[in-house]
Steps between C-alpha positions, in 0.01 A plus 500: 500500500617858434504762732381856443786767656337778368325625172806419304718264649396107552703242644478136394564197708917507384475848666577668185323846514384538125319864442143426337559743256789259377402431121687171505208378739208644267396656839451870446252665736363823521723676756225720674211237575211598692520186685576458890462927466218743651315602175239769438204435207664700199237754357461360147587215291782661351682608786417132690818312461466115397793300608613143341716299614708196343309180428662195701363283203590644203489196327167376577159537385246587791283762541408723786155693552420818723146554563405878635142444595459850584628708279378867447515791257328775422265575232691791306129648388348506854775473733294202615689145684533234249536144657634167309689201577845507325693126394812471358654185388827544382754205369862698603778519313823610704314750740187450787300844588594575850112443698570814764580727170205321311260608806588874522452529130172336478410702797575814275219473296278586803523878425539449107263608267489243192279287319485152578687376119757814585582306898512137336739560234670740630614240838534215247787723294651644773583112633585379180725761434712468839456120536570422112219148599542230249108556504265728747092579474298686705152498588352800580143415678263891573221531666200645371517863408186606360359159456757325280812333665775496277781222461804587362816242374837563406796272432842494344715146402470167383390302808724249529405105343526342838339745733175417677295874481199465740211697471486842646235374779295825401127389421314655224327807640171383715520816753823386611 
């Protein structure tokens, strides 16, 4: 087992310290992670900082979901709450999405005025373009507004032969 010394630095069982941003380990990191830190909600998507770090599996196919149950924006016409449940299945390539970072910039939304294609997308690029996923989709599941809820689905990749993709687990709206 390796042992963290700090952000930079790990030491493996031979106590060798090797730094993690040594490219001869394919182990680059972000050096300013929000992790294990006191972090405030940033005021908008673009200013949220999403953090990845280095996939321990870089040669295997699996995939990894986030569900946000509870995720909010605001209407940009009416300044009114939007509410949807968010899933993202994403097959990584050399980098995982850091969860703490992934939080705070869902949570950004909550005071973002967008329309519900505009939030879906939008998340789904931003993770595909810091996580470079052999595949990722996203599911973007609104509430009523008006009397018509509107699902919205984005995804980028060839899903890979031998991967098992489950269903998003979000029924067909029957007043969810």
């Amino acid at each position: 087992m390796d042992w963290l010394i700090d952000r930079n630095t790990q030491v493996g069982k031979d106590g060798k310290s090797l730094s993690l941003l040594d490219p001869r380990r394919n182990r680059m990191t972000e050096t300013h992670l929000q992790l294990g830190q006191s972090s405030h909600l940033p005021d908008s998507p673009e200013s949220a900082q999403l953090d990845r770090v280095p996939n321990p599996h870089p040669d295997t196919d699996y995939l990894a979901r986030f569900t946000v149950p509870e995720f909010t924006s605001l209407c940009p016409v009416t300044g009114q709450p939007d509410f949807a449940i968010i899933v993202i299945d994403y097959a990584p390539g050399p980098w995982l999405v850091e969860s703490k970072s992934l939080k705070l910039y869902m949570h950004s939304f909550r005071n973002h005025g967008a329309f519900h294609e505009d939030c879906t997308v939008a998340i789904g690029k931003r993770l595909a373009d810091l996580l470079e996923p052999r595949y990722l989709r996203i599911g973007g599941y609104w509430y009523p507004r008006g009397g018509i809820p509107i699902d919205v689905f984005w995804q980028t990749g060839e899903l890979p032969k031998n991967l098992w993709l489950p269903d998003q687990g979000v029924a067909p709206y029957r007043a969810r």
